[in-house]
C-alpha positions in Angstrom: 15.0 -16.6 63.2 16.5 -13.9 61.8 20.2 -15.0 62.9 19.3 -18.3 64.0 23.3 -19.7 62.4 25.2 -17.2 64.1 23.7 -17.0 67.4 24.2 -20.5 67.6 27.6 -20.7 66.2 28.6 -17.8 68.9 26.8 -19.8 71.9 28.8 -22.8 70.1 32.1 -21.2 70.7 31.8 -19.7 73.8 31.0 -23.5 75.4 27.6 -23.0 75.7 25.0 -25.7 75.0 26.9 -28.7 77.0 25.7 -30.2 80.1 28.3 -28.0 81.8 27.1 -24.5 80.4 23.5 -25.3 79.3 21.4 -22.7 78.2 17.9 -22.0 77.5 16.0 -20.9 74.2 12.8 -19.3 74.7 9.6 -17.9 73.0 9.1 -14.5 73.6 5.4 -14.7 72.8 3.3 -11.0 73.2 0.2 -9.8 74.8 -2.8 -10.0 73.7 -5.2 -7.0 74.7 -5.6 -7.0 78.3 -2.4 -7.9 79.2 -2.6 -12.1 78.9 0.5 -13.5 77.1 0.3 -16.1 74.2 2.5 -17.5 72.3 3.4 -15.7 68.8 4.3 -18.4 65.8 7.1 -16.5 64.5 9.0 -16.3 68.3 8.1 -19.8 68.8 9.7 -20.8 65.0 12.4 -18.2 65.7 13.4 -20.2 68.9 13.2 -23.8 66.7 15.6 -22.6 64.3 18.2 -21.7 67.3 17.7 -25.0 68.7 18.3 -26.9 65.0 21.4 -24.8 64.6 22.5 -25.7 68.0 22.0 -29.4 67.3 23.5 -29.0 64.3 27.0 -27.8 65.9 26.4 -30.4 69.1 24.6 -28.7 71.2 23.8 -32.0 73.6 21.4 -33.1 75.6 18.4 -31.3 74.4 15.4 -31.6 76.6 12.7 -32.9 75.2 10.7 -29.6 75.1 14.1 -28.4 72.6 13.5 -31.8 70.6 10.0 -31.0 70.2 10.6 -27.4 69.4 13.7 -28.3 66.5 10.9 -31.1 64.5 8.4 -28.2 64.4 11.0 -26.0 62.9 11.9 -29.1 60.5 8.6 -29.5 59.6 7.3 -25.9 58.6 7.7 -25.5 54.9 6.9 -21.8 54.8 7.7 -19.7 57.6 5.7 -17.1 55.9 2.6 -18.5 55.5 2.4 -20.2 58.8 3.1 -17.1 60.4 0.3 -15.1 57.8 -2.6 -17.9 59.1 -1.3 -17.5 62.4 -3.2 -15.6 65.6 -0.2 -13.5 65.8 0.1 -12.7 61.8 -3.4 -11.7 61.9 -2.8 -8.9 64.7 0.2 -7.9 62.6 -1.8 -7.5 59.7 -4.7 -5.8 61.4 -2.0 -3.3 62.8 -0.9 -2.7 59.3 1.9 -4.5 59.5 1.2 -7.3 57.0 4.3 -6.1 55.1 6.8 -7.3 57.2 5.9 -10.6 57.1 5.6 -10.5 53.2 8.8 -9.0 52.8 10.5 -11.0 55.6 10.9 -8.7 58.3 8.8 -10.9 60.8 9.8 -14.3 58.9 13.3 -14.2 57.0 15.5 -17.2 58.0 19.5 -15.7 58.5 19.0 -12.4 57.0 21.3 -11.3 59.5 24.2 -11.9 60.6 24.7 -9.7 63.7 24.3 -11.0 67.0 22.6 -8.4 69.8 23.9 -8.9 73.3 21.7 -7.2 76.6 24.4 -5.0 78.5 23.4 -2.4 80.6 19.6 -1.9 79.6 20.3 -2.0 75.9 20.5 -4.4 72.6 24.5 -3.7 71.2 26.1 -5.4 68.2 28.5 -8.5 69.9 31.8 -7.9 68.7 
């Protein structure tokens, strides 16, 4: 969520997001303890406002699963809160880390503009 615009506009200009070079936008989601995954709110909105920003620069077809997902996105009014009352925000708080979400960290919307690209093992700054 952080760089939802410009990780869209990048997949937007390199092709991607056609029926010829489709892509998929997941949820990360994390582990609860003993090692079962669930979904986390702020990964699942995070994902939502990559596939809006997609749509918005003609990303087509979406599934319907990316449909779904970019009318949830429409229809949170504040990120923040929905990710405070969430399971996930509570384990963030509980692990001290209800700061982040109050100060954005967890929930700011484009308060970044860099876009991170997996090469070699490791998260580096696309050029």
């Amino acid at each position: 969520m952080r760089n939802a615009t410009v990780v869209a506009y990048r997949l937007a200009r390199h092709g991607y997001g056609t029926p010829e070079r489709p892509i998929a936008v997941i949820a990360a989601g994390e582990f609860w303890p003993g090692d079962t995954l669930r979904p986390a709110v702020e990964d699942l909105l995070g994902a939502d406002a990559i596939i809006s920003e997609l749509h918005w620069h003609d990303a087509r077809p979406l599934s319907a699963e990316a449909a779904a997902a970019r009318v949830c996105f429409g229809e949170v009014r504040d990120v923040a809160q929905a990710v405070t009352d969430s399971s996930s925000g509570r384990g963030l708080a509980a692990a001290g880390f209800a700061q982040d979400i109050a100060i954005a960290i967890a929930t700011g919307h484009d308060t970044s503009r860099v876009v991170h690209l997996l090469s070699g093992g490791a998260f580096t700054a696309a050029r």
